[in-house]
KEDO-56388 format. One line per field, with one value per residue (C-alpha): x, y, z; residue number from 1. Coordinates in Angstrom, 1 decimal. Layout:
KEDO-56388
px = c(X:...)
py = c(Y:...)
pz = c(Z:...)
i = c(NUM:...)
END
This chain:
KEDO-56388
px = c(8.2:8.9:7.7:10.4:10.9:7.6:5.3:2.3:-1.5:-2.3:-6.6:-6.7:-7.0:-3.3:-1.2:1.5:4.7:7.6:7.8:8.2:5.8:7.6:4.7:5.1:2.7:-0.1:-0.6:1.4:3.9:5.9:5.6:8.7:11.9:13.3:16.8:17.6:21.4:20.5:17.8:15.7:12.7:10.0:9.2:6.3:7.1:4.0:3.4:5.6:8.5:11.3:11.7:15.5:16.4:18.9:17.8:17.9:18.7:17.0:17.7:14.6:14.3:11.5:8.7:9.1:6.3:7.7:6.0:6.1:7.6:10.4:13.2:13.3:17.3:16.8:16.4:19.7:19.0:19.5:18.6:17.3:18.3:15.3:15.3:13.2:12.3:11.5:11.5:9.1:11.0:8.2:10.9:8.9:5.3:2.6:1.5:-2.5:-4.6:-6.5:-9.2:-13.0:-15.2:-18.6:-20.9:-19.5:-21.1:-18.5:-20.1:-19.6:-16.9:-14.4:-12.5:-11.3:-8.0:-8.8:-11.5:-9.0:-6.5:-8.9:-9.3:-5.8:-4.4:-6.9:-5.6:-9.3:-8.6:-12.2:-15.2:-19.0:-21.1:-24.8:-25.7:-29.2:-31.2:-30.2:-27.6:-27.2:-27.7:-29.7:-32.0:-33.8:-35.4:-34.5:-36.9:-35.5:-32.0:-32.8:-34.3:-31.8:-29.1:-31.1:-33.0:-29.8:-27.8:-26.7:-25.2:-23.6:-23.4:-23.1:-21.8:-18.8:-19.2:-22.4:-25.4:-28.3:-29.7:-27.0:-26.5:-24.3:-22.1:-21.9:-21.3:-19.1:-16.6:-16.6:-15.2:-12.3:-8.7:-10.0:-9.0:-6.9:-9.4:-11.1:-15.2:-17.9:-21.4:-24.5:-27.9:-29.8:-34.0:-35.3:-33.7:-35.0:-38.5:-38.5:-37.7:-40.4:-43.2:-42.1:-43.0:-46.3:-46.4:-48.3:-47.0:-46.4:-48.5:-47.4:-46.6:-44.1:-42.9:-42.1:-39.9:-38.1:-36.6:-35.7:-34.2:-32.2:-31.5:-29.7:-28.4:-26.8:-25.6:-23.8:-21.8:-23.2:-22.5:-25.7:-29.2:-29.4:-32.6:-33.0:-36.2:-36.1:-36.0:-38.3:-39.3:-38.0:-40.3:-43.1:-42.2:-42.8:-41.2:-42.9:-41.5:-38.0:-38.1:-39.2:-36.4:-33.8:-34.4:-32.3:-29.3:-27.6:-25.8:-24.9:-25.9:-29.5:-27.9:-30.5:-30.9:-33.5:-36.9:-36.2:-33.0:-32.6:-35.9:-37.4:-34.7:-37.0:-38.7:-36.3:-34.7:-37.9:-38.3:-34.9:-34.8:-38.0:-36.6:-33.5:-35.6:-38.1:-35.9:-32.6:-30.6:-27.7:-28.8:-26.4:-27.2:-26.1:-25.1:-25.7:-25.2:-26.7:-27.8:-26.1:-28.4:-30.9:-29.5:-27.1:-30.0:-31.1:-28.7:-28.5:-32.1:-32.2:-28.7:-31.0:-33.4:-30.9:-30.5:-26.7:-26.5:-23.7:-23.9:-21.0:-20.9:-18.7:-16.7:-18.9:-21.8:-23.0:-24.9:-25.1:-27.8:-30.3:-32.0:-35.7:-35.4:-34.9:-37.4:-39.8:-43.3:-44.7:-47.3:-45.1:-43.9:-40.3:-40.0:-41.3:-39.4:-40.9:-44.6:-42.5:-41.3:-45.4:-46.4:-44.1:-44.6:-48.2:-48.7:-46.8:-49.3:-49.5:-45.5:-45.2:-47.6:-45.7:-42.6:-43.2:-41.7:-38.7:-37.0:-34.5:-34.0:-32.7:-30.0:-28.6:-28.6:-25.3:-25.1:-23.2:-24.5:-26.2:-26.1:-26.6:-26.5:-22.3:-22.2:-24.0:-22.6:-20.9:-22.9:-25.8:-29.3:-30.3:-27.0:-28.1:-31.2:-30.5:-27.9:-30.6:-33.0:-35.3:-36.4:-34.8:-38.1:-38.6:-34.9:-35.2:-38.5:-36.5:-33.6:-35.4:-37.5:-34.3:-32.0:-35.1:-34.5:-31.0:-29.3:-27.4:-26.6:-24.6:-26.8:-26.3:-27.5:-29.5:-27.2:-23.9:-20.9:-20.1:-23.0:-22.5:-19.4:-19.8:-22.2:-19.6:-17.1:-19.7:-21.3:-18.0:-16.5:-19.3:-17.9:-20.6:-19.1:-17.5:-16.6:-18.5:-17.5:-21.0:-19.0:-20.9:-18.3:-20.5:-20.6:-18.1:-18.6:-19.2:-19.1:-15.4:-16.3:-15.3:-12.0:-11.3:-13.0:-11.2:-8.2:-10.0:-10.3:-7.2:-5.3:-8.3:-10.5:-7.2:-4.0:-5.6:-8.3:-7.7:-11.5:-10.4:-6.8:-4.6:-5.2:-9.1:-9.1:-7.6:-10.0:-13.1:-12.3:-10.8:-10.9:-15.0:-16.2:-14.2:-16.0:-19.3:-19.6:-17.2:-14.7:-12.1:-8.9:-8.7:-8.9:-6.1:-2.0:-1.8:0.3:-2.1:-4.1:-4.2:-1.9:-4.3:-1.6:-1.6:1.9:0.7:2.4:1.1:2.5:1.0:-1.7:-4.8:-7.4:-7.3:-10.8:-13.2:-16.2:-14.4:-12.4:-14.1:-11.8:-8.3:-6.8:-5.4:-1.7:0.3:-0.1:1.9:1.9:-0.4:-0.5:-3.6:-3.3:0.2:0.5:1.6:-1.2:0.5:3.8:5.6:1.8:1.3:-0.7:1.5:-1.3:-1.7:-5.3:-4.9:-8.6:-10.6:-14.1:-14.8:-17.3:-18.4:-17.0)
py = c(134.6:131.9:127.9:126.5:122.6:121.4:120.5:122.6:121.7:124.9:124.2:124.6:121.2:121.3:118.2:119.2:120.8:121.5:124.9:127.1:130.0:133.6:135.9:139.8:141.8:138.9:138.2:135.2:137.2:134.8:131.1:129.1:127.2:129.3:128.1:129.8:130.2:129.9:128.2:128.7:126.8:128.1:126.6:126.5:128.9:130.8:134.2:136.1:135.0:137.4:140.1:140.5:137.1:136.5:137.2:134.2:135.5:133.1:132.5:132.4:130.4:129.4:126.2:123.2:120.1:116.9:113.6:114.3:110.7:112.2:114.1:117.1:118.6:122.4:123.4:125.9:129.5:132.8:133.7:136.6:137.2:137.0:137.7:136.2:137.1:133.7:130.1:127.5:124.0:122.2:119.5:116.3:118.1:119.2:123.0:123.8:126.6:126.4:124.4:125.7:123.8:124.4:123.3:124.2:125.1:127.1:130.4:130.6:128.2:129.8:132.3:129.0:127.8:124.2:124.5:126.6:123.7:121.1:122.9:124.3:120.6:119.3:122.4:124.2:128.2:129.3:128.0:129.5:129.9:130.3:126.7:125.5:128.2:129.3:131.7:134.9:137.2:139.3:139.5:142.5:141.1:140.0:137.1:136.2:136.3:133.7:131.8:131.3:130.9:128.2:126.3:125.5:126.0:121.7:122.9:126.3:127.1:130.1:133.1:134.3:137.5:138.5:138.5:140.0:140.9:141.4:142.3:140.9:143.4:143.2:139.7:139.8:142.8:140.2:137.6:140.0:139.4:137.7:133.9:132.1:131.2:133.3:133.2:133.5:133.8:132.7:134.7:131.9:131.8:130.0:132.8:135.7:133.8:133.6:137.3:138.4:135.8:134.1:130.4:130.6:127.4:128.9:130.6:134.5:136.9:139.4:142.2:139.6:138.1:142.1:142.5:139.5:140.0:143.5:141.9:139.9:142.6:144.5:141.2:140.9:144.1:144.2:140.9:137.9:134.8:133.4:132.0:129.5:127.3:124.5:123.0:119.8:122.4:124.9:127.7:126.6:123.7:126.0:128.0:126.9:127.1:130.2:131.7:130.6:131.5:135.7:135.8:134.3:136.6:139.0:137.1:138.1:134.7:133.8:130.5:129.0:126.8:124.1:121.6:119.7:119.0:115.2:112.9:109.5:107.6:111.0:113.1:113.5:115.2:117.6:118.4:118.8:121.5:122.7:122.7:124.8:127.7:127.8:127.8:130.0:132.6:132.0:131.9:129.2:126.1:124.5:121.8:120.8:117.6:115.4:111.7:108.4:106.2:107.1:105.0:107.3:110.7:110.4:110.2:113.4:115.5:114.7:115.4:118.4:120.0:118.5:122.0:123.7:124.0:125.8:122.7:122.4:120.4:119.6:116.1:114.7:111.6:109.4:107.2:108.8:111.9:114.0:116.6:118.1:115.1:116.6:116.7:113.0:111.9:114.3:114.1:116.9:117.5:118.8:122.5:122.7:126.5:127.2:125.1:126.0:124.7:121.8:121.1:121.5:119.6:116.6:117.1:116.7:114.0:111.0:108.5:110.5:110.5:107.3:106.2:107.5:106.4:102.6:102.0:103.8:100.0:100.0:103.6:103.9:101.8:104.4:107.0:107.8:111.2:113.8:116.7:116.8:119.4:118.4:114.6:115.1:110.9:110.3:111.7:109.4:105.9:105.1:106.0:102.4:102.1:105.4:104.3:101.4:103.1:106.0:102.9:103.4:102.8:104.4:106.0:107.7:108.6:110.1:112.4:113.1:114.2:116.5:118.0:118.6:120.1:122.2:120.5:121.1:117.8:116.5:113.2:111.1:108.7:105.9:105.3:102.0:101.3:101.8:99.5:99.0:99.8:103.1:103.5:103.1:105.8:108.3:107.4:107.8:110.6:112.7:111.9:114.1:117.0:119.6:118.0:120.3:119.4:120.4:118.6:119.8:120.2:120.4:120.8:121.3:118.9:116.1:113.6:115.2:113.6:113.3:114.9:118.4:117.3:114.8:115.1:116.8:114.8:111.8:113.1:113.5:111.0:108.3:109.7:110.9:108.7:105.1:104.9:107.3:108.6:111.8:113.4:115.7:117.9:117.3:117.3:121.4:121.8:120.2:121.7:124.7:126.5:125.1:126.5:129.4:130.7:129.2:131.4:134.3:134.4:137.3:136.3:132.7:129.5:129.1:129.3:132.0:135.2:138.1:135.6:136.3:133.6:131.3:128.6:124.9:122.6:118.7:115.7:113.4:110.3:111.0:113.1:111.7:111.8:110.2:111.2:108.8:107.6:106.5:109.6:112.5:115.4:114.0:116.3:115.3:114.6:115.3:119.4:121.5:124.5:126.9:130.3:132.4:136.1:135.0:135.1:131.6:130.4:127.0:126.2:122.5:121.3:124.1:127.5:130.6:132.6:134.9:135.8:137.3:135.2:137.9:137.7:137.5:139.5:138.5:139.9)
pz = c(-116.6:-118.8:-118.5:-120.6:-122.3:-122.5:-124.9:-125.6:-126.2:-127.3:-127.4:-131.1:-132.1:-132.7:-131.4:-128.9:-130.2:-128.3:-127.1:-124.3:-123.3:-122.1:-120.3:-119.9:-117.5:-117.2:-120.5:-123.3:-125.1:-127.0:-127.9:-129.3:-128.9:-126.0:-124.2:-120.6:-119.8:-116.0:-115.1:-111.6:-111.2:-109.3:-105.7:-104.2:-101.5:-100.1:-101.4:-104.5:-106.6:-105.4:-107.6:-106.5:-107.7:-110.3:-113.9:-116.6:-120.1:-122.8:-126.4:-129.0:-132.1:-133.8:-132.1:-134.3:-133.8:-132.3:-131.0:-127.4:-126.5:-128.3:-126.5:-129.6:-130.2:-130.3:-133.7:-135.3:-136.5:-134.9:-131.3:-129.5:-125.9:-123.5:-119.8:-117.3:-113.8:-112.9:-115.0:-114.8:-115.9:-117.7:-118.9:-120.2:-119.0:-121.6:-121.2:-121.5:-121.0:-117.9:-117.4:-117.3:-114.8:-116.9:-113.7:-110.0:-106.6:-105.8:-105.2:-101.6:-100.8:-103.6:-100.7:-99.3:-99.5:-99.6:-102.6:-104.7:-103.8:-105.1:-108.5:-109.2:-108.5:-111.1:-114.1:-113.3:-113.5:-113.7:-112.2:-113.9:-110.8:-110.6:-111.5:-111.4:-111.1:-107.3:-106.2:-104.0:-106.7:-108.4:-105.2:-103.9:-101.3:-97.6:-98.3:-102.1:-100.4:-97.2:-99.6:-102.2:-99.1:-97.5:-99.7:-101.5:-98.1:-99.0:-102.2:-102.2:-98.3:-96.7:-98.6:-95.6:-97.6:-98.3:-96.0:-97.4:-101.0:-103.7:-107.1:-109.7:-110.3:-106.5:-106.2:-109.0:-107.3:-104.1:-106.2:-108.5:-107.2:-103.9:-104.7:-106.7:-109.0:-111.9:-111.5:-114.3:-112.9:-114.9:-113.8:-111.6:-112.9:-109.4:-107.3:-109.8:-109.6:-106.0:-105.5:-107.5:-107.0:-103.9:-103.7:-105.7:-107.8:-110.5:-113.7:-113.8:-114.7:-117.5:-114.6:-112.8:-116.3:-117.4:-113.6:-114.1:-117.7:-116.3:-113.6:-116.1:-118.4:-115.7:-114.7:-118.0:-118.5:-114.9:-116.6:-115.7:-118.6:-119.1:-117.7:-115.6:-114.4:-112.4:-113.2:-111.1:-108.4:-106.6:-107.7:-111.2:-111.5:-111.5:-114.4:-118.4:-121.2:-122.3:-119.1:-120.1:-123.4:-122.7:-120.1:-122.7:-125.4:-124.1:-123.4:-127.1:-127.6:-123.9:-123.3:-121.4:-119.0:-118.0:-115.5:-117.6:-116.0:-116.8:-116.9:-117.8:-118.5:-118.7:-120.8:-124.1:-121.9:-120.8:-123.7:-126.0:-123.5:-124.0:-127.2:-127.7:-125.4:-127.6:-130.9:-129.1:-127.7:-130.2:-127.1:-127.3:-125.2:-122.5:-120.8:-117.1:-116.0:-119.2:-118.5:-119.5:-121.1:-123.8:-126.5:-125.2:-125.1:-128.0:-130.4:-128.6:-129.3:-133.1:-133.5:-131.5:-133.7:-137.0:-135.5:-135.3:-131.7:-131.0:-128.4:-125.7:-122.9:-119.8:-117.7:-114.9:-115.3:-112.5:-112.2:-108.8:-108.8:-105.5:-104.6:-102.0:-99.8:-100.4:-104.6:-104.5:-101.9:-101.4:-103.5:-105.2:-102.7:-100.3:-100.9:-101.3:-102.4:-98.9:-96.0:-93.3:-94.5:-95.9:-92.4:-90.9:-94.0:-93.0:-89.2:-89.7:-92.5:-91.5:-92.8:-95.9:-96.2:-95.4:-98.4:-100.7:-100.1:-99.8:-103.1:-101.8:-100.6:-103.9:-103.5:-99.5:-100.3:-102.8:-100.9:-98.4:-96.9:-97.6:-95.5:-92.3:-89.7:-86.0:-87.2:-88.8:-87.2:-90.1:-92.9:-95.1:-94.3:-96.6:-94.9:-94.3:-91.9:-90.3:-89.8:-88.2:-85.7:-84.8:-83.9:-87.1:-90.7:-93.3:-94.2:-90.7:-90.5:-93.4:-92.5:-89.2:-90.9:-92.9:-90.0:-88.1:-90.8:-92.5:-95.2:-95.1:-96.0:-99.2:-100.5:-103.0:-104.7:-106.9:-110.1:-111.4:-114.3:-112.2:-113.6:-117.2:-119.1:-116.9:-117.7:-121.6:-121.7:-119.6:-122.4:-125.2:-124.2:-123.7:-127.1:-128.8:-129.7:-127.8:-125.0:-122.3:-118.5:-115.4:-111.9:-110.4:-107.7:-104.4:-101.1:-98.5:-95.7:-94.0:-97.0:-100.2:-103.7:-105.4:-108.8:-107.0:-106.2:-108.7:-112.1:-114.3:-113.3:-114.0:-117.3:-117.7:-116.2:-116.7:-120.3:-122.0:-120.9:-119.6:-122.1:-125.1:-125.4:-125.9:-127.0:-125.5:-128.0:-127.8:-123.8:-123.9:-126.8:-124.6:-121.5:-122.2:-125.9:-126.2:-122.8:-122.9:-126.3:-125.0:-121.8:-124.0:-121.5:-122.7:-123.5:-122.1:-123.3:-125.6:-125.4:-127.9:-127.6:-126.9:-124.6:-120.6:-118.8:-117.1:-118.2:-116.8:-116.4:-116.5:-116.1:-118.8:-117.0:-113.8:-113.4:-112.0:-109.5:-105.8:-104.3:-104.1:-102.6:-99.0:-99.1:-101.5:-100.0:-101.5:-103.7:-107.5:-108.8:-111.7:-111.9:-109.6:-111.4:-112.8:-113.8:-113.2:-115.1:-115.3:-111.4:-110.1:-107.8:-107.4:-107.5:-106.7:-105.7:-103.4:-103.0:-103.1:-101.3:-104.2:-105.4:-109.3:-110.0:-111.9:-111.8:-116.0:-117.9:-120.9:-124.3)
i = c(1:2:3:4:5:6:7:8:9:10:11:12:13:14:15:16:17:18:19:20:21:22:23:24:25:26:27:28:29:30:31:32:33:34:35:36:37:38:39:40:41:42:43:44:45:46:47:48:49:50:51:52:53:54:55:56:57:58:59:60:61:62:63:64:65:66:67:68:69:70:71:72:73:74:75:76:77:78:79:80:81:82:83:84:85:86:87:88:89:90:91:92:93:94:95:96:97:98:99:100:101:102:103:104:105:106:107:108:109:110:111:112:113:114:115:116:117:118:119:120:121:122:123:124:125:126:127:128:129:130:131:132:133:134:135:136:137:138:139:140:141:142:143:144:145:146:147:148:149:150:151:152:153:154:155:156:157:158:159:160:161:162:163:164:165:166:167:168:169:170:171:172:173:174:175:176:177:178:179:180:181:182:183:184:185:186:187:188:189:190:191:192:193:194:195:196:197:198:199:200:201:202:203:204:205:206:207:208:209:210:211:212:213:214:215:216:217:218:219:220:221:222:223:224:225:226:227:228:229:230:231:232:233:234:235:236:237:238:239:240:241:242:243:244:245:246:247:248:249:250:251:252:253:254:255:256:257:258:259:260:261:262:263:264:265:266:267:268:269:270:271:272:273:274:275:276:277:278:279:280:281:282:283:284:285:286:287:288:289:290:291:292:293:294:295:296:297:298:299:300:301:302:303:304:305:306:307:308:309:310:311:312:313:314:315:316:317:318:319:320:321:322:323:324:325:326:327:328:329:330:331:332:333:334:335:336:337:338:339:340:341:342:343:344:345:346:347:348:349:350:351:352:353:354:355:356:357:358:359:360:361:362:363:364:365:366:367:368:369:370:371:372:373:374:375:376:377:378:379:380:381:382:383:384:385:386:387:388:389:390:391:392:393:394:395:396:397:398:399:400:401:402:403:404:405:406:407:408:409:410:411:412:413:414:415:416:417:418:419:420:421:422:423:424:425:426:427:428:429:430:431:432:433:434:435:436:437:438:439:440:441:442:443:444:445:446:447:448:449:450:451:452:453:454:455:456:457:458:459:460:461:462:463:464:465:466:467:468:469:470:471:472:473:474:475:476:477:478:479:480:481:482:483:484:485:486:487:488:489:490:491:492:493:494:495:496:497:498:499:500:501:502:503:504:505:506:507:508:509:510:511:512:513:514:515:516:517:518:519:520:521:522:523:524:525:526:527:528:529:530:531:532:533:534:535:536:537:538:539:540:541:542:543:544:545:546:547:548:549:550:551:552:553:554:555)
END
């Protein structure tokens, strides 16, 4: 195959040059001036390229680097003949590596067509699963299984594959050649807690601490990228830093990938934490989901890279957070890691409930749903508007809802500081240069947030081209190159000869994002190609039905 007349953003830090990419057996094998004789673009007909088409032969010459707003002559000097089973035009388009969505829910939702559409049509190639401490695997258990399937049922869904316990390498050979896209899987702490320990909201004895880090060790050496915890979550909340720190010490530079135990007014907290289980552990620390203000956490990460913390950290370009219902309302009092006493508990303590959430009058308001099985007339309208058409408060709508669903709802909630103070942090906070992206992407339910379909477009379209808070050259290096060593992804990241073809085709001028808030499920613009192992998954905007996405161990 070869992509020819673009210009390439090779996630070095170089600028784009104007060159043309040939690809042999899956992987880059040439980068340079090439010139086809015959030239057949690819459509975007579903399934295979047809291997009895007619060849193009291709001259070779060396790459020269050119302003991209310029139109380039070829340069003189001798030529090799080339020939190509199929040609990509790329004329006036930039060629990247493919993206790497740092944060996604995508661990059960990846088999379907319309996620990997979503992605591919933003550049992402790879998502890194496991996110937040909760995912199907390792488990053991019937019980550690259910509950890291329904506890987090709002925000992964139902595994169509898998339906009891599971482990990574497992999960992992589910994933290999079965979808478009290429999967990473980070080892999730709450799920690995629960399995063991169950729901007990105590710390772990030095028996249960010993079966855990096994658990990770195999966990690790079955190929999983990293740790994961979600400590704004249950079981994770129960667990301390000592905890955190014994089952990092094994991870042999893969990253601690933390959703911090505070955010916002509370993020000193958080990452004082964070950075005491890197220091204590010497694991690399990651940190999900990293947003503002940025006068506060800006300062943060300077002082925690002044210890020497090997800090990373991914955000999403939007203002609007989205998450499980009962981790935003629900007070501590009420057990979480165990639904159905969390159900009794709110069936029996209305008063109680009721108590605590009258401060909650700023807070309804913020809240629109996202995900809501048996009440699907609600999703998308804020809970106040629910309320008011199930003939009830907000605050007994919402302790109905989460009765009914078992504590299975979602939501998109707005922050405080939305508009342009909000704003300026996103901008501020994704210039620094630990910065990688993460859409968080969460596509359960009838109204989900946009980030999943929409974010790394936005960056590109809106971050990079509108507003020039990152580079083309920094954008492949942020959310590609960076992530790709980060979570030691073989062979990816960069458009390099030697390198496995998980190549992007974007159109500078137009690429951007059209979900939003009304209508979270509309798909991006500007790439229509993309190459995954050098297969093409999309091709003139569409899928070709081909599955090369490899499920990647890390190197």
């Amino acid at each position: 195959m070869l992509i020819t007349g673009g210009w390439v953003v090779d996630g070095t830090g170089a600028p784009p040059f104007r060159a043309d990419v040939g690809i042999v057996d899956g992987r880059i094998a040439a980068v340079g001036r090439l010139r086809t004789s015959a030239t057949r673009r690819l459509q975007g007909e579903p399934g295979q390229s047809d291997p009895t088409a007619p060849v193009a032969e291709t001259s070779v010459a060396a790459g020269d680097a050119r302003d991209p707003s310029q139109s380039g002559a070829d340069p003189a000097g001798p030529y090799d003949v080339v020939r190509a089973a199929t040609v990509v035009d790329a004329t006036g388009r930039y060629v990247l590596p493919g993206l790497v969505d740092c944060h996604a829910h995508g661990d059960a939702v990846v088999f379907d067509p319309e996620i990997q559409l979503a992605a591919l049509r933003q550049g992402v190639t790879t998502f890194v699963l496991g996110q937040d401490g909760l995912s199907f695997a390792p488990t053991t258990t019937r019980a550690g299984f259910e509950y890291a399937s329904r506890y987090f049922a709002a925000v992964n869904g139902a595994h169509p594959r898998v339906d009891g316990p599971v482990t990574v390498s497992e999960l992992l050979d589910g994933y290999d050649r079965a979808t478009a896209l290429n999967t990473a899987y980070l080892l999730p702490h709450g799920t690995i807690r629960f399995d063991v320990i169950g729901p007990a909201e105590r710390p772990a004895d030095p028996a249960e601490l010993r079966t855990m880090r096994e658990r990770v060790e195999r966990g690790l050496s079955e190929g999983a990228a990293g740790l994961s915890s979600g400590l704004e979550y249950a079981p994770g909340r129960y667990a301390d830093a000592a905890e955190l720190a014994y089952l990092c010490e094994p991870l042999g530079g893969l990253p601690y990938v933390t959703h911090m135990r505070g955010y916002g007014a509370t993020a000193a907290t958080g990452m004082a934490e964070a950075a005491e289980i890197g220091l204590r552990s010497g694991a690399p620390v990651h940190v999900s989901h990293y947003h503002g203000p940025a006068s506060t956490l800006l300062p943060l990460l300077d002082d925690a890279r002044r210890r020497d913390v090997d800090l990373t950290f991914d955000t999403y370009p939007y203002l609007r957070s989205s998450t499980i219902l009962a981790m935003v309302v629900l007070p501590s009092w009420v057990p979480a890691a165990d639904p159905e006493r969390a159900v009794a508990a709110l069936r029996a303590e209305p008063e109680r409930l009721a108590r605590d959430w009258a401060g909650f009058a700023g807070l309804w308001g913020r809240i629109t749903l996202s995900h809501a099985p048996g009440f699907e007339w609600a999703e998308g309208m804020t809970l106040p508007d629910a309320a008011e058409r199930h003939g009830t408060d907000p605050a007994g709508f919402c302790r109905t809802l989460l009765i009914e669903t078992r504590l299975e709802a979602g939501c998109v909630a707005a922050r405080p500081d939305e508009g342009p103070e909000g704003e300026a942090s996103v901008r501020a906070i994704l210039r620094d240069p630990g910065h990688t992206g993460g859409s968080d992407g969460i596509y359960v339910g009838g109204h989900p947030h946009p980030r999943g379909f929409g974010a790394f477009a936005r960056y590109l379209g809106r971050h990079v081209r509108e507003l020039g808070d990152l580079t083309w050259e920094q954008a492949a290096v942020h959310l590609a190159s960076h992530p790709a060593r980060r979570f030691r992804l073989p062979e990816r990241g960069l458009v390099r000869p030697g390198q496995v073809a998980d190549v992007i085709v974007v159109d500078p001028l137009r690429v951007a994002d059209t979900a939003t808030y009304e209508n979270p499920r509309s798909v991006g613009v500007g790439i229509d190609d993309v190459l995954v192992s050098g297969v093409p998954v999309l091709a003139g905007g569409r899928l070709t039905g081909a599955t090369p996405g490899r499920a990647l161990r890390p190197v």
